[in-house]
C-alpha positions as CSV (number, residue, x, y, z in Angstrom):
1,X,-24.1,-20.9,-12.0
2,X,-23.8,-20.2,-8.4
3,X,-22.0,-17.6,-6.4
4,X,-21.2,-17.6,-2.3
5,X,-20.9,-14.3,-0.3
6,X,-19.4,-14.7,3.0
7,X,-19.4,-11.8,5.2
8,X,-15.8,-12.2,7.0
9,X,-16.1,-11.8,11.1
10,X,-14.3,-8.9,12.5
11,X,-14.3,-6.7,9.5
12,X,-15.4,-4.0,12.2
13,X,-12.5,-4.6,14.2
14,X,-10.0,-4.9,11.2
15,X,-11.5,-1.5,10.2
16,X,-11.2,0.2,13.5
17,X,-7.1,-1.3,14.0
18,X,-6.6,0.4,10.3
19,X,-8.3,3.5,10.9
20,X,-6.7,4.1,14.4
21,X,-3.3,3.7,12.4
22,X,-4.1,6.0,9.7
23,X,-4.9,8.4,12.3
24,X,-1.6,7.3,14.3
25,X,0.2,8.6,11.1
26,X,-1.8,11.6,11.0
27,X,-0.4,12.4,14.6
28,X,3.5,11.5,14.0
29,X,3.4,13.1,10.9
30,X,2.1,16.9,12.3
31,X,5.3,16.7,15.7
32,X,8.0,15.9,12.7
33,X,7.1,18.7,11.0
34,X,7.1,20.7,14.1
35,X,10.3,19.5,14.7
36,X,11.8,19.6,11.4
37,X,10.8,22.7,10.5
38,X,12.5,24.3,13.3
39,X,15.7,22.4,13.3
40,X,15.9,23.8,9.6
41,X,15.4,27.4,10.5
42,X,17.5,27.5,13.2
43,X,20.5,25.6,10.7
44,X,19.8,26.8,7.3
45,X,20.0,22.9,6.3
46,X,18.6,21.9,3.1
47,X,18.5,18.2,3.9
48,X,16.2,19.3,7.1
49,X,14.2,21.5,4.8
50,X,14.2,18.7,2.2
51,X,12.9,16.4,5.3
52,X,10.6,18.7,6.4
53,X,8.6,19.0,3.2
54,X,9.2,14.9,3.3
55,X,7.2,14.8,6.2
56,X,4.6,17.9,5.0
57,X,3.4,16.0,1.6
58,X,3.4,12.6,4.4
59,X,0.8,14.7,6.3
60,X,-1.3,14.8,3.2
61,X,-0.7,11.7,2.1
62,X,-1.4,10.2,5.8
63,X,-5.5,12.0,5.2
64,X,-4.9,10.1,2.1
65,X,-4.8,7.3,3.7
66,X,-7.5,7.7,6.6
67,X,-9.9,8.4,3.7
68,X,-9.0,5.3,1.9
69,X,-9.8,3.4,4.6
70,X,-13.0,4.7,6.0
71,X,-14.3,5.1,2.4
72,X,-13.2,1.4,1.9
73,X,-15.3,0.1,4.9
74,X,-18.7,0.8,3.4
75,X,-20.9,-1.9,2.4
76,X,-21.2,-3.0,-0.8
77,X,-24.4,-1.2,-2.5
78,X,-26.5,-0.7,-5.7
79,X,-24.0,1.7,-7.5
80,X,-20.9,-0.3,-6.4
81,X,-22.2,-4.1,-6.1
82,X,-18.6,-5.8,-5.7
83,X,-17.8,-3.1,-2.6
84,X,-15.6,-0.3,-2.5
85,X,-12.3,-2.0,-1.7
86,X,-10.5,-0.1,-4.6
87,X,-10.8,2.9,-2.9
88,X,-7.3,2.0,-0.5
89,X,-5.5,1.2,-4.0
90,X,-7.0,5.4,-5.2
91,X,-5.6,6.5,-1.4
92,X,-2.0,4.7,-2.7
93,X,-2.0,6.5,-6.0
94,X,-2.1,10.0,-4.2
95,X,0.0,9.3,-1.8
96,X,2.4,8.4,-5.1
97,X,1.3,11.5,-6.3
98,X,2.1,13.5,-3.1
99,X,5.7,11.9,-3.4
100,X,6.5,12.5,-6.8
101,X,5.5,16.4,-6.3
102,X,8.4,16.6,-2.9
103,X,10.5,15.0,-4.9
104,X,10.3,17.9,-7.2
105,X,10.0,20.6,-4.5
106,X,13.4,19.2,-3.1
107,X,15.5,19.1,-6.4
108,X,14.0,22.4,-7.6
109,X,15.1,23.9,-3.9
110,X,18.3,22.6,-3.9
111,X,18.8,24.3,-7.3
112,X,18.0,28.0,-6.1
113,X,19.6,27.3,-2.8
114,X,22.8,26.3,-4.8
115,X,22.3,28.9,-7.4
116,X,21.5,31.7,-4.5
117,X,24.1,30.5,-1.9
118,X,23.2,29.3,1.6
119,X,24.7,29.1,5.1
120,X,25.0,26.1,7.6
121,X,24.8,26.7,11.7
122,X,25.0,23.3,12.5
123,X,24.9,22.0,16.5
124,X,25.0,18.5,18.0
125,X,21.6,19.4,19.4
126,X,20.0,19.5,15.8
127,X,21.6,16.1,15.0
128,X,20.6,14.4,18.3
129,X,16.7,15.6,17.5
130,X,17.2,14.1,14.1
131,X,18.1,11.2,15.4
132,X,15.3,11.4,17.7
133,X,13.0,11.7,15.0
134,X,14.7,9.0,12.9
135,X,13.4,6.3,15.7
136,X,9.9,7.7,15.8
137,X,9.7,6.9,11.7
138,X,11.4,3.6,12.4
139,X,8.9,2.7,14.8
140,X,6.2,4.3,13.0
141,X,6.7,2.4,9.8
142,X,7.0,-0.7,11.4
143,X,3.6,0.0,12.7
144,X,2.2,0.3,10.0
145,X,3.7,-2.2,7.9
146,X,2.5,-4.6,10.0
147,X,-1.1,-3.2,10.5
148,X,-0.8,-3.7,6.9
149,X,0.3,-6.7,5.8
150,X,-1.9,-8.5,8.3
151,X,-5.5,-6.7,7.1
152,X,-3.8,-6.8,3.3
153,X,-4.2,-2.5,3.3
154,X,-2.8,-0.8,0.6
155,X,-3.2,2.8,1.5
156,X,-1.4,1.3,5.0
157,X,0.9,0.0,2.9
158,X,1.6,2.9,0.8
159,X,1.8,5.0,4.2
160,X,4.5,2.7,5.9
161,X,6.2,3.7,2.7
162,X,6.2,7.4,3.5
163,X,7.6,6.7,7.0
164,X,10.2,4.3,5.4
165,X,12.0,6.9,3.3
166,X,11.5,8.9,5.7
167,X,13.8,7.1,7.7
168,X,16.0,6.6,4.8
169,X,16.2,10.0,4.5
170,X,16.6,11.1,7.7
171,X,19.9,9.0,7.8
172,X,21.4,10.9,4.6
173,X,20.4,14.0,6.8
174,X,22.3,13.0,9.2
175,X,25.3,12.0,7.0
176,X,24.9,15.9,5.9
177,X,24.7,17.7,9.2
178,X,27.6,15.7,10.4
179,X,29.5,16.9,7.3
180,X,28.7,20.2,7.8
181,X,30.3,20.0,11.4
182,X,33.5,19.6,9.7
183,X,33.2,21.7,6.9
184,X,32.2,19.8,4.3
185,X,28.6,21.5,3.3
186,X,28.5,20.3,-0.3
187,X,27.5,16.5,1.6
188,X,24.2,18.6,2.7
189,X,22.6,19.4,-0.5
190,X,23.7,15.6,-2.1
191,X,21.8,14.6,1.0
192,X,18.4,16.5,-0.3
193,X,19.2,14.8,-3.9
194,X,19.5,11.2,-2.1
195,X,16.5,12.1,-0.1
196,X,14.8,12.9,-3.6
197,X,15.7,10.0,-5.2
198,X,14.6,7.4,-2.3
199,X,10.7,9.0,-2.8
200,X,10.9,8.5,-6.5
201,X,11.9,5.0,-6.3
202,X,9.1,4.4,-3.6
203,X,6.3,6.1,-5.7
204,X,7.2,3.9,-9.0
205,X,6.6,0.6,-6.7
206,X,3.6,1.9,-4.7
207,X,2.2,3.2,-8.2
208,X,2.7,-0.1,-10.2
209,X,1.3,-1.7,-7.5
210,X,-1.7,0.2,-7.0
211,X,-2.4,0.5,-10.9
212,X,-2.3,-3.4,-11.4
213,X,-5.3,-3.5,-9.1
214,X,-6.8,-0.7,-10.6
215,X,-6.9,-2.0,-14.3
216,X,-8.1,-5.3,-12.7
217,X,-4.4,-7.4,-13.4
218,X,-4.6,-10.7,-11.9
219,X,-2.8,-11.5,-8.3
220,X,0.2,-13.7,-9.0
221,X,2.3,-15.8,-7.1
222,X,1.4,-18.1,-4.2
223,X,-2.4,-17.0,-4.4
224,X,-2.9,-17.9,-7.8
225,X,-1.5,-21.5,-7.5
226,X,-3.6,-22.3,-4.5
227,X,-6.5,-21.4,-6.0
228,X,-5.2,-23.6,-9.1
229,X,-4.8,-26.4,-6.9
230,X,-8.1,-26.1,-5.4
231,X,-10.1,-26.4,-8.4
232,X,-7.5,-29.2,-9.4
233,X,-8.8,-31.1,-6.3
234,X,-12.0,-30.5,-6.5
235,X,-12.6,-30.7,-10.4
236,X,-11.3,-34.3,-10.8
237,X,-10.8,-35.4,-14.1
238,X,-13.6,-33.7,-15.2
239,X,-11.5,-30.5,-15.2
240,X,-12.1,-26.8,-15.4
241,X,-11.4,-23.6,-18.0
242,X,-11.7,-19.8,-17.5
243,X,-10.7,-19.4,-14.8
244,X,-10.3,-15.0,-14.1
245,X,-9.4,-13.6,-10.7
246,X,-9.1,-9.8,-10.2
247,X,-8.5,-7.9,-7.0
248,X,-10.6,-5.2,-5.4
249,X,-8.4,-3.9,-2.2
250,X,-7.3,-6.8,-0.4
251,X,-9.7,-9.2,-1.8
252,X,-9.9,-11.3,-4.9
253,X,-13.0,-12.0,-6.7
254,X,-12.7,-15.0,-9.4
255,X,-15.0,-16.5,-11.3
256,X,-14.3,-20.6,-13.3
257,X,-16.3,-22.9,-15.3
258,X,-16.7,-26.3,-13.8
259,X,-17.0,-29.2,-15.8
260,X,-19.4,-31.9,-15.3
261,X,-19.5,-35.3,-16.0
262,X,-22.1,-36.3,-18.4
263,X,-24.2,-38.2,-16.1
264,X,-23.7,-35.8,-12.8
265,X,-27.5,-34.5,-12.6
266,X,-28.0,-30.5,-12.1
267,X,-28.5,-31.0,-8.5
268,X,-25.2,-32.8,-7.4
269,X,-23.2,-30.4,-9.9
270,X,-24.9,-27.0,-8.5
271,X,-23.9,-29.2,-5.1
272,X,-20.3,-29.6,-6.4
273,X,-20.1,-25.7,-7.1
274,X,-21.3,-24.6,-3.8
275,X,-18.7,-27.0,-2.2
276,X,-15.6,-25.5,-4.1
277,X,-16.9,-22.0,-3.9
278,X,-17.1,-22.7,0.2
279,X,-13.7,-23.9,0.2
280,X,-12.2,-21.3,-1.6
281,X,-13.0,-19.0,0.5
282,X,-12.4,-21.0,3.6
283,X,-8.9,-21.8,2.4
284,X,-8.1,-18.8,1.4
285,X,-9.0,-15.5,3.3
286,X,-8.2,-13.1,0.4
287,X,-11.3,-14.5,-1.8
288,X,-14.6,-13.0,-1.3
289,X,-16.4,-13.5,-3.6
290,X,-16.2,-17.0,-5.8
291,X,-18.6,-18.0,-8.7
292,X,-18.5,-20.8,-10.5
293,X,-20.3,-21.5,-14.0
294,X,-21.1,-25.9,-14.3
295,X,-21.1,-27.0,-17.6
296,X,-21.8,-30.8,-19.2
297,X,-17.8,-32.0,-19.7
298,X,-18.5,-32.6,-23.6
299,X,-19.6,-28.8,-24.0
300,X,-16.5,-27.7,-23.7
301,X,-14.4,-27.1,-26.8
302,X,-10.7,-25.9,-26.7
């Protein structure tokens, strides 16, 4: 059996780019609310009341995601011996959380405000800072979605979701303010619901994400067949069986028994192991961790 580790160069730098988005989040998320909120109570507007809890819960869920990633960056250690990647894919799962309870917030204020009666004093200024704000989520989740995808982060991921339905959002806030300006005020509180709906959707793909990781569900797709084709390569006719992958974060951790040909001495097969398990990991920067069990070709019984 033999295992490589490879310590992967810039990890410091990857987690300083993450953390200083995370924090980045933090920052855009505190001047929307300051924004929002006041647009809403100077125009009674439930879709800017709707938006501004939106971007309250993103707040939250933005610490969520700072967390994740400093608490991801520690070393692996003698209580948690494969790292602590998973803690990005525990940020993601609040932040779901955080979504699913605005989501409720908004439908269960539309309902009293509806119920109660409510009042609209809508001005072209409060539609031009909406639209102001609309850009800075645009920008914002494009950020991070690409902080994201190119260091694999999930609670990045799950934040350039927040700033993404945000943005959404902000546009059927729009739609209701400019309603409003022509009398139509019933758009308005549809616009909350839409808003309401959007986060739900989100939460249900960050969460099914986020809990395939979690209960250790293999990585599909592209990654899967490469790896395939590796040990393909390498294995020869010999072949290869049990193979498992799982993720922790952004990496995968697999582990495959080799087979051997009967006259391969112990040497040149632990040689053979060390060899895939290097180019693995050289060929594919998502696997950390590689280990591969060699075992004599006739051993193995389907």
């Amino acid at each position: 059996m033999t295992a490589d580790h490879t310590t992967r160069k810039g990890d410091s730098a990857e987690h300083r780019e993450k953390l200083l988005a995370a924090l980045l989040s933090v920052g855009v998320n505190l001047s929307l609310i300051a924004v929002e909120a006041g647009v809403a109570w100077f125009t009674g507007s439930l879709a800017v009341l709707a938006d501004a809890g939106h971007s309250t819960f993103d707040l939250f869920a933005s610490i969520a995601a700072v967390w994740g990633v400093r608490m991801a960056a520690a070393p692996p250690d003698r209580g948690h011996p494969y790292g602590h990647e998973k803690f990005e894919n525990i940020s993601s799962l609040i932040q779901v959380g955080l979504l699913g309870l605005i989501s409720l917030f908004i439908v269960v204020e539309v309902g009293v405000r509806l119920a109660t009666g409510f009042t609209l004093a809508v001005s072209g200024a409060a539609v031009i800072i909406i639209v102001v704000t609309l850009a800075v989520d645009w920008l914002t989740a494009r950020y991070l979605a690409a902080v994201a995808r190119r260091h694999h982060s999930f609670a990045l991921e799950a934040d350039a979701y927040h700033f993404t339905t945000d943005f959404w959002g902000k546009i059927a806030v729009i739609a209701g303010l400019m309603a409003a300006l022509i009398g139509q005020k019933w758009v308005d509180p549809a616009a909350a619901l839409v808003v309401a709906g959007l986060m739900l959707y989100t939460g249900w793909r960050l969460g099914h994400r986020s809990t395939q990781v979690l209960l250790d569900a293999a990585p599909t797709g592209s990654l899967q067949s490469r790896v395939r084709e590796i040990l393909a390569a390498e294995a020869g006719n010999s072949g290869f069986h049990s193979l498992r992958m799982r993720q922790a974060g952004k990496w995968v951790l697999l582990d495959v028994a080799l087979h051997l040909p009967p006259q391969m001495s112990i040497a040149e097969g632990h040689e053979r192991a060390h060899r895939l398990c290097r180019r693995l990991q050289e060929e594919i920067a998502e696997v950390r961790e590689a280990v591969v069990h060699i075992e004599p070709e006739d051993a193995h019984h389907e």
